[in-house]
C-alpha positions as CSV (number, residue, x, y, z in Angstrom):
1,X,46.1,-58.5,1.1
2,X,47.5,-61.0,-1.3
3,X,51.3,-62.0,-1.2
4,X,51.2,-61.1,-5.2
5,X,50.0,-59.0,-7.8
6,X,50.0,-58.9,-11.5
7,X,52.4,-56.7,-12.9
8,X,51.7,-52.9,-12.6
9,X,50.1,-51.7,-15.9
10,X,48.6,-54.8,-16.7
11,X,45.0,-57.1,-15.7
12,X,43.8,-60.3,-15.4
13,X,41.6,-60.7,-18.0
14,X,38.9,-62.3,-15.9
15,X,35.9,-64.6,-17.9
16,X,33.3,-61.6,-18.1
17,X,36.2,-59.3,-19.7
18,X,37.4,-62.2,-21.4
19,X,33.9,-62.7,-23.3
20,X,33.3,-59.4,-24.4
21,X,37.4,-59.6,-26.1
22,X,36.5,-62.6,-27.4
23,X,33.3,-61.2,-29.2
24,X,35.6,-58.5,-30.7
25,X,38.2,-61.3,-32.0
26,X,35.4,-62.8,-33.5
27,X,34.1,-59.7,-35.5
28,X,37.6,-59.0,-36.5
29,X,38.2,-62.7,-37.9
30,X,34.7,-62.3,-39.6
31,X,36.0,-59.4,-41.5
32,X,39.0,-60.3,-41.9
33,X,37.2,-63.1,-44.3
34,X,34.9,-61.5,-45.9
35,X,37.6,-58.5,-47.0
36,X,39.9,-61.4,-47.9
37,X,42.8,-60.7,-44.9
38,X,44.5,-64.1,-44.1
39,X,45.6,-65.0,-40.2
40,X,49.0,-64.7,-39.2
41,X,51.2,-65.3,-36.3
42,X,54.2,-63.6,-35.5
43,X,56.2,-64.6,-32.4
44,X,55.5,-61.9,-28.9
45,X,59.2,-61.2,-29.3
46,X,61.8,-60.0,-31.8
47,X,65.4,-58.9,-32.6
48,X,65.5,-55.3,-31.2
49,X,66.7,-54.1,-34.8
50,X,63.3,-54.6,-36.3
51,X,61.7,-52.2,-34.3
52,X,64.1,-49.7,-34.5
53,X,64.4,-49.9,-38.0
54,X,61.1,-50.0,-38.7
55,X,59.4,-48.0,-36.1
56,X,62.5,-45.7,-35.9
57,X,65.0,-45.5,-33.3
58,X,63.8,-41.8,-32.4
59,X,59.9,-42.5,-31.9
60,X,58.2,-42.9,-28.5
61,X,57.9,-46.5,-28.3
62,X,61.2,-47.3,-29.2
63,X,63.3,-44.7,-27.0
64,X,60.5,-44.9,-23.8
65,X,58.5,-47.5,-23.9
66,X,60.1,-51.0,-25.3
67,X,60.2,-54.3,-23.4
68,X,63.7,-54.8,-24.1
69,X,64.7,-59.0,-22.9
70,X,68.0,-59.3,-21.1
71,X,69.6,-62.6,-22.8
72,X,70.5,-65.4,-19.9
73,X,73.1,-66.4,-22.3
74,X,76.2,-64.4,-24.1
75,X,73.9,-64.5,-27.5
76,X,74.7,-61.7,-29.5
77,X,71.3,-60.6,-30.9
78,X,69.1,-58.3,-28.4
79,X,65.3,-59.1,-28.2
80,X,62.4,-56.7,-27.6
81,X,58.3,-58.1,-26.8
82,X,56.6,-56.7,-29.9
83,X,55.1,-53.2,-29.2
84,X,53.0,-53.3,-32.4
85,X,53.0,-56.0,-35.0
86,X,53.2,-54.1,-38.4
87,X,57.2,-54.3,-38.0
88,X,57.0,-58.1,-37.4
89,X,54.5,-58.8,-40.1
90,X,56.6,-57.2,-42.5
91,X,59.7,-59.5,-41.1
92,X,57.5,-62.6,-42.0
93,X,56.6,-61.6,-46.0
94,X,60.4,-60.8,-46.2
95,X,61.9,-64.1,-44.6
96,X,58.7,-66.5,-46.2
97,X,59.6,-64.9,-49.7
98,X,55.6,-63.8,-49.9
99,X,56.9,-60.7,-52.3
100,X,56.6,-64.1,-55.1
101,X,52.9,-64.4,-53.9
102,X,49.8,-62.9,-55.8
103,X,50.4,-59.3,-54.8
104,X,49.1,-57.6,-52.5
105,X,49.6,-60.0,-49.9
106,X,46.4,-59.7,-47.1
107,X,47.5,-60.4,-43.9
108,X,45.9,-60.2,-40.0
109,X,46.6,-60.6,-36.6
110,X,45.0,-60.5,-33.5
111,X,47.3,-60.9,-30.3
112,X,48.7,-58.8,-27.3
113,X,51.2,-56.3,-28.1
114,X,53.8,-54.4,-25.0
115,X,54.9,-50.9,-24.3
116,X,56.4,-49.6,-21.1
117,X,53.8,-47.1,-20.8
118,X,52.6,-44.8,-18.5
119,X,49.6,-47.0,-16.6
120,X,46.4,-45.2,-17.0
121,X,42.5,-45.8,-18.6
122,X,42.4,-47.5,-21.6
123,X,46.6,-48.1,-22.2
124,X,48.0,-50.8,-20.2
125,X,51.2,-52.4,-20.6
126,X,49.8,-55.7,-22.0
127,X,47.3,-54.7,-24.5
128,X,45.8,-56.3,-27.3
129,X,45.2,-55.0,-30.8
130,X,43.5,-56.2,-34.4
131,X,45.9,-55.5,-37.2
132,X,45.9,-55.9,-40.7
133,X,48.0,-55.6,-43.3
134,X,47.7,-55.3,-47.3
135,X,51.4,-55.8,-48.9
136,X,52.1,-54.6,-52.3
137,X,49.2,-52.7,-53.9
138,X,50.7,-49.3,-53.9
139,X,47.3,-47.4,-55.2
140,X,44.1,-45.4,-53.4
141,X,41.9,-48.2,-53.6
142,X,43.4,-50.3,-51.1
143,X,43.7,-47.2,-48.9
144,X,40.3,-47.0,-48.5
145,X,39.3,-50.7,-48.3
146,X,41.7,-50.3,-45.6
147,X,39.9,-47.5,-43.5
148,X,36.5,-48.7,-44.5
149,X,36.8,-52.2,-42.9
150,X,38.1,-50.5,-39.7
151,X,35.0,-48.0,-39.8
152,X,33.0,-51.4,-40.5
153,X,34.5,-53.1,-37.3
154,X,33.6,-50.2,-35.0
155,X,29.9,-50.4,-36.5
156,X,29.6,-54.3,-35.9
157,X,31.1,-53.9,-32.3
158,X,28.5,-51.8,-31.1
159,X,29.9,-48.3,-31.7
160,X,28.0,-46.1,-34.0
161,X,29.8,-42.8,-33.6
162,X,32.8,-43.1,-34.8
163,X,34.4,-41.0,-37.2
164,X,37.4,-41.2,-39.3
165,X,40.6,-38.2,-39.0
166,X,42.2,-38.3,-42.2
167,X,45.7,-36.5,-43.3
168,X,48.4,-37.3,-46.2
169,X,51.9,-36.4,-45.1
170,X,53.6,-36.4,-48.2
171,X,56.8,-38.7,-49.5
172,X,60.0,-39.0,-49.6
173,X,59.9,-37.0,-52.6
174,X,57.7,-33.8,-50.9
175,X,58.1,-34.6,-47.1
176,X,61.9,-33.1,-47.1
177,X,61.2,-29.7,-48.5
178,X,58.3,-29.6,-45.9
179,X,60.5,-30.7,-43.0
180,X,62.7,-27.5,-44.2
181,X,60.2,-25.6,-43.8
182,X,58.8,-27.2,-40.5
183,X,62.0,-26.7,-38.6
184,X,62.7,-23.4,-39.8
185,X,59.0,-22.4,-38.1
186,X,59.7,-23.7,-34.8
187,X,63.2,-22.6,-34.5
188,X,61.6,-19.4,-34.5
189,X,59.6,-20.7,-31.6
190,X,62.6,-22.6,-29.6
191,X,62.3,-20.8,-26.4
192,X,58.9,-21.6,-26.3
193,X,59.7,-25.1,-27.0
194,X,59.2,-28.1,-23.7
195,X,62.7,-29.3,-23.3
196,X,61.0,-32.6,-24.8
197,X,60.2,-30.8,-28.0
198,X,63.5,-29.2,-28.2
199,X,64.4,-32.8,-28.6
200,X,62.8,-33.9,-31.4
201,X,63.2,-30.7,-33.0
202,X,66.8,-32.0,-33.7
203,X,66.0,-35.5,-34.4
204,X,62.2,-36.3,-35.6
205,X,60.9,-32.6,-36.0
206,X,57.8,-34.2,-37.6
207,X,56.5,-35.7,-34.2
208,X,56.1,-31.8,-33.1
209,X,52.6,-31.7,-34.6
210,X,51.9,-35.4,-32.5
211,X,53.1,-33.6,-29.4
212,X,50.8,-34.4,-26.4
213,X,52.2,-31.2,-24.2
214,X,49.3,-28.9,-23.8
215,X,51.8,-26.4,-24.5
216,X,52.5,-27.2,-28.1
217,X,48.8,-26.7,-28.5
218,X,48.6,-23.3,-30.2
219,X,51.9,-23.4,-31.8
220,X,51.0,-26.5,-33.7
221,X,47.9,-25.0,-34.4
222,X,49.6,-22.4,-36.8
223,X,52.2,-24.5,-38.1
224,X,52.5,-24.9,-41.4
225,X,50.6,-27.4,-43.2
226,X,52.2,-30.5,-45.0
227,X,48.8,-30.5,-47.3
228,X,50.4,-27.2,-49.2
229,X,53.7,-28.8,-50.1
230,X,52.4,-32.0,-51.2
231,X,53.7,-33.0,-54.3
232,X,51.6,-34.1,-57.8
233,X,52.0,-37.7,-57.0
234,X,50.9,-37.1,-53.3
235,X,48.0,-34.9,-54.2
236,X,46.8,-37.1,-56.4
237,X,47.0,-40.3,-54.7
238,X,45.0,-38.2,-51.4
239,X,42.4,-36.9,-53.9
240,X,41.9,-40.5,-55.1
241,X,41.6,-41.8,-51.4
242,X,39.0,-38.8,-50.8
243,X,37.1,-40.1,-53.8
244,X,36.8,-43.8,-52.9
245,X,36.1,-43.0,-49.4
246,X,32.8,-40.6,-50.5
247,X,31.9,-43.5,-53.1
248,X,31.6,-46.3,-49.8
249,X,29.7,-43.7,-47.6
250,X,32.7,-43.1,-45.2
251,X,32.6,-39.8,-43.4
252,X,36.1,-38.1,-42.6
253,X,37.3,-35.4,-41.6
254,X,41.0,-34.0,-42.6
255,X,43.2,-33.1,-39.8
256,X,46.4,-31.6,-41.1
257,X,48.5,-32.6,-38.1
258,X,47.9,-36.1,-37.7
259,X,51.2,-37.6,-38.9
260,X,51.1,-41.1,-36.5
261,X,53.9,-41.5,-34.3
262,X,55.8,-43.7,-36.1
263,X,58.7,-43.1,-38.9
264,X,57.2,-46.0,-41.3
265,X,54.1,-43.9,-42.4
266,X,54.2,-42.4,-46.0
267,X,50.9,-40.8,-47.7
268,X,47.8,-41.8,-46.0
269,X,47.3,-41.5,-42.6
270,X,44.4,-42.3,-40.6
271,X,42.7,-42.2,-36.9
272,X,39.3,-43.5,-35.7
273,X,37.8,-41.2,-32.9
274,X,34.4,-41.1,-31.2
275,X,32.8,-38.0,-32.0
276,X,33.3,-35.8,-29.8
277,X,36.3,-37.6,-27.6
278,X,39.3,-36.6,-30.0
279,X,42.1,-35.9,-27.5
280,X,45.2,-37.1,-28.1
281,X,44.7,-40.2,-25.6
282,X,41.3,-41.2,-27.1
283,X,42.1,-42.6,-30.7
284,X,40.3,-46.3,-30.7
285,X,43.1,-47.2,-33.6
286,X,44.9,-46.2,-36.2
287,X,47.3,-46.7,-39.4
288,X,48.9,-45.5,-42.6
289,X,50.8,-46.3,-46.1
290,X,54.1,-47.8,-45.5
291,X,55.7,-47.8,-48.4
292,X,59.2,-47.9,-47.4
293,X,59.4,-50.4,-44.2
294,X,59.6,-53.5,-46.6
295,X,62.8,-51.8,-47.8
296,X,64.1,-50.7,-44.7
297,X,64.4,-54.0,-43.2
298,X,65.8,-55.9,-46.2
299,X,63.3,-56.5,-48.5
300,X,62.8,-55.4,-52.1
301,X,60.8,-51.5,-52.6
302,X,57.3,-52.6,-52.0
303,X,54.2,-50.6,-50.7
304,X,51.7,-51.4,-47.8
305,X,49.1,-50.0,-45.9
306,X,48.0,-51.2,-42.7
307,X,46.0,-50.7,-39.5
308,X,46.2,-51.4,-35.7
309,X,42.8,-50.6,-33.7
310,X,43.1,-51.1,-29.8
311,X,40.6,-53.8,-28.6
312,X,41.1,-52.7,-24.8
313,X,40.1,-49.4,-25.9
314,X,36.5,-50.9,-27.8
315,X,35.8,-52.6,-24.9
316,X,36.3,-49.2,-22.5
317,X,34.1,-47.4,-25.2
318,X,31.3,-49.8,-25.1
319,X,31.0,-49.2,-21.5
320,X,31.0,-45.8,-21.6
321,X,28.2,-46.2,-24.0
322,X,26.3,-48.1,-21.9
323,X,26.1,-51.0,-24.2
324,X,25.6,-54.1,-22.8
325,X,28.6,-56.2,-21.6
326,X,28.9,-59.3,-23.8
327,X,27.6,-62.7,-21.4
328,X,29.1,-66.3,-21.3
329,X,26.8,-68.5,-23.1
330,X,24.9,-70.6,-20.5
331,X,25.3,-74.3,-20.7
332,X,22.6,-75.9,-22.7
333,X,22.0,-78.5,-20.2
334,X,22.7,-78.9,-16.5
335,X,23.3,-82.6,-15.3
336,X,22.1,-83.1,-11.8
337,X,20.8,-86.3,-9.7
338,X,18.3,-87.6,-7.3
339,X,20.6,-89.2,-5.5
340,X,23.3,-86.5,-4.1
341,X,26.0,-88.8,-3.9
342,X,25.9,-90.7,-7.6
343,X,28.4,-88.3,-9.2
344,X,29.5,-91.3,-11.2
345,X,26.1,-91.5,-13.0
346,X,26.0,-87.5,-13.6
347,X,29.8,-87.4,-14.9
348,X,28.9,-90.1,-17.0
349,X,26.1,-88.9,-18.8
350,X,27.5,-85.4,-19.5
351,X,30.8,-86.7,-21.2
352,X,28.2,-88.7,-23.4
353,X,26.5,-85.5,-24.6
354,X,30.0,-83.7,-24.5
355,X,31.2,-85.9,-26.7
356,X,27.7,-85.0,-29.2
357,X,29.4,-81.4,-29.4
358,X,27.2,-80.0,-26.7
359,X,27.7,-77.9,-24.1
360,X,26.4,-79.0,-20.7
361,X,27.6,-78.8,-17.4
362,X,27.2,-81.6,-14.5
363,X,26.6,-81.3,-11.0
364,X,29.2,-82.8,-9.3
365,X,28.5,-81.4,-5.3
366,X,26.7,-83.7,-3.1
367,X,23.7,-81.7,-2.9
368,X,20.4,-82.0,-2.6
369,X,18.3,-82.3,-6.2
370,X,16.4,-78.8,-5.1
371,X,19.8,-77.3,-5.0
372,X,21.2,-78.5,-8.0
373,X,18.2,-77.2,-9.7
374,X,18.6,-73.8,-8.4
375,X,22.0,-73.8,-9.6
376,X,21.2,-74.6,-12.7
377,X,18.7,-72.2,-13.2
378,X,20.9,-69.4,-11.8
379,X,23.8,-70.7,-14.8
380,X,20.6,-69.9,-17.4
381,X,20.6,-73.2,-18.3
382,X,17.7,-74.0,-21.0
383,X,17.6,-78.1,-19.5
384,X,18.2,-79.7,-16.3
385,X,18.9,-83.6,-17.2
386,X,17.5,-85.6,-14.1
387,X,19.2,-88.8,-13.1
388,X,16.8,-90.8,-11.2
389,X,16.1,-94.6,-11.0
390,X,14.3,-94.6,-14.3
391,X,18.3,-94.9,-15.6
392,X,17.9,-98.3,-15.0
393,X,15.7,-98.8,-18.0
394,X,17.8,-96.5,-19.9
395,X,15.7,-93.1,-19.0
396,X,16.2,-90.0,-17.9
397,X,14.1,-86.9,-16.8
398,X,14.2,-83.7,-19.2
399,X,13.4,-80.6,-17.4
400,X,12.8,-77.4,-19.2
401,X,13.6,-74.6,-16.9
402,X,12.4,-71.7,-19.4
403,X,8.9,-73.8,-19.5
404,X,8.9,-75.5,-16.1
405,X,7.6,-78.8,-18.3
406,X,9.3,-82.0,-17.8
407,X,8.9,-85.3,-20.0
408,X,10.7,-88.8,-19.7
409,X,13.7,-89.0,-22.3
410,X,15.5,-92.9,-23.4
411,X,19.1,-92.0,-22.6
412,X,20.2,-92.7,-26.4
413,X,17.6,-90.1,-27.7
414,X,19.1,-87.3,-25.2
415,X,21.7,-85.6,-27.3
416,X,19.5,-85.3,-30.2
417,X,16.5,-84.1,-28.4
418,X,19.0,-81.4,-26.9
419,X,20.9,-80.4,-30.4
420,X,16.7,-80.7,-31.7
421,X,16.4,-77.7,-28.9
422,X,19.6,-76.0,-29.4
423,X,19.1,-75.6,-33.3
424,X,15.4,-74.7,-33.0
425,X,15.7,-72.6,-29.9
426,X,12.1,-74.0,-28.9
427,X,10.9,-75.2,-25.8
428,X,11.0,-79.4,-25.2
């Protein structure tokens, strides 16, 4: 047994996990540029105050399941790891004045995010997520540029099934008459009520209909819908969402009690599910409009729409799929020698063609020339570059495994007969 662990709730990323995240990363940045989102960086921590202010004091993740950092110091602010990055992206257009850029401001991120969760498949407590975020474009369109590129994301990763939950939950012009209404429904229904829900009867009565006690089930069921006491501007704004959606080809369906777990979200709300899998621990990602966080942490009224999709949770769907894990790319070349013990000569020649931009690996064991070539055929190597005594002329053997030909190479025509191979993909 080892002497230690990683932390409980979280994994070593190991390289064939690692790949397959990276693949994902890569997609993500790829759409990020061709839908015209811009990379950001926020730091892994912030002052406490932003999430709670932002996310709300009263949700989940910041009563339950916050990384709060104990200061080493007598420093008077309190820090927190970043449980999701919308809050911390909206920080950085405040305090970088990006309200006095060409609105709306595109912003992405890719990065882990932290919540003292309970450990189980698909939530750790070290997770990582693809975000983006569109600041200052308070209409429809955006709304459903938003949920289309996340739709688009799941296509490209590998994952055709996945449908889109859609709900609006109102403003603060409509959303208070609702609540009214809301909380006067289950205070008919308090003895029935988890002790939990009794809770947030009293503080966030909204979060009933996101409750994850089996128990709520039925009485959320026939609570009262927010879609019949949206107001004009609300309705409006959905129906235009609706419209745009149909016009890109994006199925949906509405689900009147999706309202996100978080107290930012205004108007549209959104989930991505795989058909069929729509509990309330199976949503691959998620978002919503926001168009009152810029204001709650200091920042002039200004609307936003964003998303957050769990990577973790791609990569535990494409397994269950059965789609292929994502492999390392194999090393163009492998270097190995004749002679077992001239790892000077083998080093040499692969920091030459490293230096080309390829990728090739040397042999640097003391082993036997039938060895190394097994081993290189095992990495999937395309060439095995043989070191012999023709080096003294300035020569070296090309092997192609694939092919099983072999030619004599001059040393200075190497990296270009290998980049010749890489870019054509045919056989020396």
């Amino acid at each position: 047994m080892p002497s230690f662990r990683a932390p409980r709730g979280t994994r070593d990323l190991l390289p064939e996990v690692r790949v397959g995240l990276s693949r994902l990363e890569s997609i993500a940045r790829s759409l990020s540029v061709r839908y015209g989102y811009r990379e950001i960086e926020t730091p892994l921590f912030e002052q406490t105050a932003v999430f709670e202010r932002g996310i709300g004091e009263v949700t989940d993740v910041v009563e339950k399941e916050l990384f709060r950092i104990a200061p080493r110091t007598e420093e008077s602010e309190s820090w927190a790891l970043r449980p999701e990055a919308t809050a911390g992206v909206v920080r950085a257009y405040i305090q970088a004045g990006m309200h006095t850029w060409p609105q709306p401001v595109k912003l992405m991120l890719t990065g882990p995010m932290f919540r003292y969760d309970r450990p189980q498949a698909g939530r750790y407590r070290q997770f990582w997520q693809w975000n983006c975020e569109a600041i200052g474009d308070p209409g429809p369109a955006v709304d459903a540029e938003m949920i289309e590129l996340g739709w688009r994301f799941y296509a490209e990763a590998g994952l055709t099934d996945v449908q889109v939950l859609l709900n609006s939950i109102g403003d603060a012009a409509c959303r208070p008459a609702y609540l009214a209404t809301l909380v006067a429904y289950f205070r008919g229904h308090e003895d029935e009520l988890p002790e939990l829900e009794r809770r947030r009867l009293e503080t966030n009565p909204l979060r009933l209909l996101d409750s994850k006690d089996p128990a709520m089930k039925a009485l959320v069921a026939a609570a009262p819908k927010i879609s019949a006491g949206l107001c004009e501007a609300c309705e409006s704004h959905f129906a235009a969402v609706r419209a745009h959606l149909d016009a890109l080809g994006v199925a949906y369906r509405i689900s009147p009690t999706l309202v996100r777990g978080l107290d930012y979200y205004a108007r549209t709300a959104f989930e991505y599910y795989r058909q069929g899998a729509e509990g309330q621990q199976q949503a691959l990602g998620g978002g919503g409009r926001y168009d009152g966080l810029v204001e709650s942490l200091g920042g002039r009224p200004t609307p936003g729409i964003g998303f957050a999709l769990g990577l973790d949770r791609v990569l535990l769907a494409l397994a269950e799929t059965g789609v292929a894990p994502q492999r390392e790319a194999p090393p163009l070349a492998v270097i190995v020698g004749a002679d077992p013990a001239d790892t000077v000569a083998r080093l040499r020649v692969a920091s030459l063609l490293r230096a080309e931009g390829l990728a090739v690996r040397a042999e640097l064991a003391p082993r036997k020339l039938s060895r190394q070539l097994e081993t290189a055929s095992r990495d999937h190597a395309h060439f095995a570059v043989i070191i012999g005594d023709e080096l003294a002329d300035g020569h070296v053997q090309l092997k192609d495994l694939d092919a099983g030909t072999q030619r004599l190479v001059p040393l200075a025509e190497l990296a270009h007969e290998l980049t010749r191979a890489a870019a054509s993909h045919h056989h020396g």
